[in-house]
C-alpha positions in Angstrom: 62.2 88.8 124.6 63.9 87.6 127.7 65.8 84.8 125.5 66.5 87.1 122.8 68.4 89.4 125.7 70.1 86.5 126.6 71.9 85.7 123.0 72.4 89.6 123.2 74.8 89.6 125.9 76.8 86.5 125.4 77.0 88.0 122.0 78.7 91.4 123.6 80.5 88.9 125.6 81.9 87.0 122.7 83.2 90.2 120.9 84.1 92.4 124.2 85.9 89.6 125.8 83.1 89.5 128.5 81.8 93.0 128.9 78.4 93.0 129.4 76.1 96.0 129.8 75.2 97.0 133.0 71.9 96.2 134.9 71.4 100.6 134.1 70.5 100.0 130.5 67.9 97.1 131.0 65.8 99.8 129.3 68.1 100.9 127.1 68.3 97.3 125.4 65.1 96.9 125.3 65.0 99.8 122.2 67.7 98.6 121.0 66.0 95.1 120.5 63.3 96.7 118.7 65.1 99.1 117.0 66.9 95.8 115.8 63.6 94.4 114.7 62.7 96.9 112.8 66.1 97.0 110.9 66.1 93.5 110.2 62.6 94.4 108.4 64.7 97.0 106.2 62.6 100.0 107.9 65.6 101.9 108.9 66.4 102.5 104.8 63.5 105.0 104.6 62.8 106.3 108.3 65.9 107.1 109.4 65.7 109.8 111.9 66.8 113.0 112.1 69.1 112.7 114.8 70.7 109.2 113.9 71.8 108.3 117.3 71.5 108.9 121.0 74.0 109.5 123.6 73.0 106.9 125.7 73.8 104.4 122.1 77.0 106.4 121.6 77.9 105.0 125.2 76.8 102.0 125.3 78.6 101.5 122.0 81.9 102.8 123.6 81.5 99.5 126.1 80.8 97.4 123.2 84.1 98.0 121.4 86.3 98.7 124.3 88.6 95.6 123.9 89.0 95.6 119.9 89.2 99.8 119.2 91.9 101.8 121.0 91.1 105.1 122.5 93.5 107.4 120.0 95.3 110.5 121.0 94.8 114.1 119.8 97.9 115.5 118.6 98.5 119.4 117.6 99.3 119.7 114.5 103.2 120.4 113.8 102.8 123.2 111.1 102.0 127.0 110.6 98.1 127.0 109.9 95.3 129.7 110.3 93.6 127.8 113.1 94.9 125.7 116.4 95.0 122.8 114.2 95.0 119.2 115.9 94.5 116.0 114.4 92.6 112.8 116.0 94.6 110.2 114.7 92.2 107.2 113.8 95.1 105.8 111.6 96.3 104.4 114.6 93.8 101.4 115.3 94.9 98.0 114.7 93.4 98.1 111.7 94.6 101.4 110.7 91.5 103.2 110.4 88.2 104.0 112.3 86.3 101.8 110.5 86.9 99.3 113.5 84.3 101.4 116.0 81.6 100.6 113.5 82.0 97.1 112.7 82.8 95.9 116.2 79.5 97.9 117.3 77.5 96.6 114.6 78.4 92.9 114.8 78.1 92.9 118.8 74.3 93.8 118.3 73.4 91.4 115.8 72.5 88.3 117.3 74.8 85.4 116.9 72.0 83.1 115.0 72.3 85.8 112.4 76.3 86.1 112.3 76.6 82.1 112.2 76.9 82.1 108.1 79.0 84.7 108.4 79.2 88.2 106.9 79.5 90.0 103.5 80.1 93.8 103.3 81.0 96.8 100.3 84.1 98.6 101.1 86.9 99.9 99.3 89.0 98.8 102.0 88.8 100.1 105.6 85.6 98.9 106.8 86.4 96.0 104.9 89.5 95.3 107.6 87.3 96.1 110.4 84.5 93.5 109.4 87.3 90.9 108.8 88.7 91.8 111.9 86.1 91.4 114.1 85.2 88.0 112.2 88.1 87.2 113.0 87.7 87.5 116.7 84.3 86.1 116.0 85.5 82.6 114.2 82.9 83.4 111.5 83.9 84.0 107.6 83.6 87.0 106.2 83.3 88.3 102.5 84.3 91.8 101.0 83.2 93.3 97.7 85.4 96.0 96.8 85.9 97.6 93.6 88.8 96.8 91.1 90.6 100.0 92.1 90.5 99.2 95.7 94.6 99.4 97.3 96.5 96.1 97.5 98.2 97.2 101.0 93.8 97.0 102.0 92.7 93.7 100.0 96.0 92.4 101.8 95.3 92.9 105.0 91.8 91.5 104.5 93.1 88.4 103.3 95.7 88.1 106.4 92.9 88.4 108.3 90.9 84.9 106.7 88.9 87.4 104.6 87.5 86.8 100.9 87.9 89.8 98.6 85.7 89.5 95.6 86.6 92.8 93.4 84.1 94.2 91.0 83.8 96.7 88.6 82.7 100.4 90.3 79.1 100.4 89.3 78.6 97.2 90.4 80.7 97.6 94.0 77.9 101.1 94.3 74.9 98.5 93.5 76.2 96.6 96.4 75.4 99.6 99.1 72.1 100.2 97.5 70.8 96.2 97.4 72.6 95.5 101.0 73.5 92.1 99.7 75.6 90.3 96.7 74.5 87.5 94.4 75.8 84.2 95.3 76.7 85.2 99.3 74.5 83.9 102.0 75.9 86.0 105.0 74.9 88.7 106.5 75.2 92.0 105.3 76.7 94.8 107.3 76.7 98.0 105.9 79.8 100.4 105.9 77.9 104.0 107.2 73.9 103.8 106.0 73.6 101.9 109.8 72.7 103.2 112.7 74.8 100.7 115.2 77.9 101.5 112.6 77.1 105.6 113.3 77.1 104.9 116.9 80.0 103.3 117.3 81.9 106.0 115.1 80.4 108.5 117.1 82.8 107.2 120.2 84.9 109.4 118.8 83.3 112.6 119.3 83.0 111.5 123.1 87.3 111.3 122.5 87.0 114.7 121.4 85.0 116.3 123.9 86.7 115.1 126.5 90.6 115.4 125.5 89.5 118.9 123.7 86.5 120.5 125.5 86.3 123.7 124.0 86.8 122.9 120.6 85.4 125.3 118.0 85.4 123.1 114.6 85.5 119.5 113.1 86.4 118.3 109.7 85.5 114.8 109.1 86.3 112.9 105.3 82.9 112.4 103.9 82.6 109.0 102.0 79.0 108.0 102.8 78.4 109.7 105.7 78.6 107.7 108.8 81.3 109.0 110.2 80.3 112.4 109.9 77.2 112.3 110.9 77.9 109.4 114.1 80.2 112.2 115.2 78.3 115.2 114.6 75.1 114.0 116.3 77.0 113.5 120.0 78.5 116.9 119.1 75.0 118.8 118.4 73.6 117.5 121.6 76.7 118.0 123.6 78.2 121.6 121.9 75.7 122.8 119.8 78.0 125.8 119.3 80.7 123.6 117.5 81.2 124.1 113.7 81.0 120.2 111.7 82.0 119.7 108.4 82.6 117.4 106.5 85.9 117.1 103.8 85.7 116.1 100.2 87.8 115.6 97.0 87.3 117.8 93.9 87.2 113.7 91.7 84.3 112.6 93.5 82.3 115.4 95.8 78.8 114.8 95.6 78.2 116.2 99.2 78.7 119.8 98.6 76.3 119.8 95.2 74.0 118.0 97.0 73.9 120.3 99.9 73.8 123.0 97.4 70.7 121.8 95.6 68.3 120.7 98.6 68.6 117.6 97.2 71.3 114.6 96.5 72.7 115.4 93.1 74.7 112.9 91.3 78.4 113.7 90.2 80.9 112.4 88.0 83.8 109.7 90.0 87.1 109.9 88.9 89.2 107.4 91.2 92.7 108.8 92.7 94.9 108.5 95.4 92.0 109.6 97.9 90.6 106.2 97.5 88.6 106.0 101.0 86.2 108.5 100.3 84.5 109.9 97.2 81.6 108.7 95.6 79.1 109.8 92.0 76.1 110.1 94.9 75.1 111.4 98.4 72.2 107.6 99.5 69.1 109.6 100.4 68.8 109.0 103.9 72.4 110.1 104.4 71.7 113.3 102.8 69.0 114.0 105.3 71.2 113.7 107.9 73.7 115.8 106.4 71.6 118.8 106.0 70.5 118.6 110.1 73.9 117.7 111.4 76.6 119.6 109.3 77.7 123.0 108.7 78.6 122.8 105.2 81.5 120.4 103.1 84.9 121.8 101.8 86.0 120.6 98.7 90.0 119.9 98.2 92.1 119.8 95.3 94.4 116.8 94.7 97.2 118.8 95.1 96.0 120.5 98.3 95.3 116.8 99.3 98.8 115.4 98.5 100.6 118.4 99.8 98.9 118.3 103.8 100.1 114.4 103.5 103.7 116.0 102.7 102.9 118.1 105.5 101.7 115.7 108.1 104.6 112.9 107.4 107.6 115.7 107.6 105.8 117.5 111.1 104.4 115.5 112.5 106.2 111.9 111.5 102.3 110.4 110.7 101.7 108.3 107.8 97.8 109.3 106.6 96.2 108.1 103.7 94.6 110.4 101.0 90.6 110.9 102.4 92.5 112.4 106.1 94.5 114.4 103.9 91.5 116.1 102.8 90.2 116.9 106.1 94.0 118.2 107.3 93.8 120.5 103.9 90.3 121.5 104.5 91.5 122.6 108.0 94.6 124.2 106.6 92.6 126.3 103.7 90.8 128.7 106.9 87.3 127.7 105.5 86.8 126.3 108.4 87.4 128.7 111.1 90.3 130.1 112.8 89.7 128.7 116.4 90.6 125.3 117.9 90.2 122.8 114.8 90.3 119.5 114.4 90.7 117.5 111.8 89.7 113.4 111.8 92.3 111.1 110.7 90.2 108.6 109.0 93.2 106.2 108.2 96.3 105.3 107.3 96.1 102.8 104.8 98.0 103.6 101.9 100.5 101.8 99.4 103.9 102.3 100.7 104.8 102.5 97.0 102.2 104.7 96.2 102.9 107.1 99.0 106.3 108.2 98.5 105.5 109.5 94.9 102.9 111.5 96.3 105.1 113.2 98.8 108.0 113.6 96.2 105.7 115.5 93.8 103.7 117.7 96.3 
């Protein structure tokens, strides 16, 4: 055990730039360690627990990331609304998205021995910058399956980065999450939300909140798979229980609110859009779980609704935000989620240029 501590931290040291953990959480990596173990034997995909994360992960992951993620402001909203909108603007990482708290957590726990063929994950963009990011940093290769309709400005910016984009139709991009691996790739996989390390480190955020935002009364987070809602919402149950939490979807691809609905995941017909960073046919089982615990229900958006808070954001509040933040921002905007301090996450900002203006010109 004392070896494998060893690779640990000159693993955090590679990624953080040094940082290691302080002589505090001795204990605190020794769970981690065997909460590693046991998700290397793929146990984590059925006994997820109810509460995904601790704080005492959330804070360790903060250190983890601190030299690649930025700490991002909290702006007030520019606009008439029915709450005190405000809007945590994620779109401002170097990668343009949260995604980057995830995948620098993620990869600075996995021991290097395991990293050294590299890494392969699904994404229809955003995480996929933050893995090649990161592997980047790391000098190891990395390889993103994303499906055909995934937006150039992303697969580009993967590809700056020394990344290989394989693109595959949707139904075989989805089989990707659910096998947690792709014929023909030796790397390891890192997975874009079903991951508990990925959950902690977007749950950083929610620290960002609470302490820029204190008494905040609501939070509307996209919903794509689920770990940035629920990373969030699980340091906001055990810090502010009091605090409304829901997650945003759009009206093409919302299996979330069904689900929730049902008791059960339910499966949903995808149509792709604009709003390509969320929005999927299903709600993966162990996500769902954690839905029903954590959040306080998920608004649905229209397209329209969606392309018109985008207008809305760029003209108040000079922010460029990509489709699945719109959705929270019109979530917000529609009152359905209170009329008290609200905030909405801005998940990215990763959108065609050439896509975007025809968007704003027709909301």
């Amino acid at each position: 055990m004392e070896k494998r501590d060893s690779k640990t931290k000159r693993n955090f040291s590679d990624l953080c730039g040094g940082s290691l953990l302080h002589s505090a959480l001795s204990g605190l990596e020794g769970k981690i360690l065997k909460r590693r173990e046991r998700t290397e034997r793929g146990e984590h995909r059925t006994t997820m627990p109810t509460v995904p994360i601790t704080l005492a992960q959330v804070e360790e992951a903060r250190r983890n990331i601190q030299s690649v993620a930025i700490r991002t402001p909290l702006v007030r909203c520019n606009a008439d609304a029915p709450c005190e909108l405000y809007l945590k603007l994620e779109n401002l990482q170097p990668i343009g998205s949260f995604k980057i708290r995830g995948a620098a957590n993620v990869m600075a726990l996995t021991p290097r021995e395991k990293l050294a063929s590299g890494v392969v994950t699904a994404s229809a963009g955003n995480m996929a910058q933050g893995v090649a990011f990161c592997a980047q940093r790391m000098g190891i290769p990395a390889t993103i399956v994303a499906p055909e309709t995934a937006p150039a400005t992303k697969t580009r910016a993967v590809e700056r980065m020394g990344g290989r984009v394989i693109k595959v139709p949707f139904a075989e991009w989805w089989r990707t999450f659910e096998m947690r691996s792709f014929p023909g790739v030796d790397a390891t996989f890192i997975h874009a939300f079903d991951d508990l390390h990925v959950m902690a480190g977007n749950g950083t955020i929610a620290l960002e909140l609470l302490e820029d935002l204190p008494d905040l009364d609501a939070v509307v987070i996209p919903w794509g798979g689920g770990g940035l809602c629920c990373g969030i919402a699980a340091v906001l149950k055990a810090r502010v229980p009091k605090v409304k939490i829901y997650a945003a979807e759009i009206e093409t691809a919302a299996p979330l609110a069904p689900s929730l609905a049902a008791g059960e995941p339910r499966t949903v017909e995808y149509q792709p859009s604009f709003v390509d960073g969320i929005g999927g046919k299903m709600v993966f089982p162990n996500m769902f779980e954690l839905a029903k615990k954590l959040l306080d229900g998920s608004l649905v958006v229209t397209l329209k609704d969606a392309a018109n808070a985008m207008r809305l954001v760029a003209e108040r509040n000079r922010v460029i935000i990509e489709g699945a933040s719109a959705c929270a921002v019109a979530a917000a905007l529609s009152s359905r989620a209170g009329s008290g301090k609200v905030v909405a996450i801005i998940s990215g900002g990763n959108i065609d240029l050439d896509q975007f203006a025809p968007i704003l010109s027709q909301a």
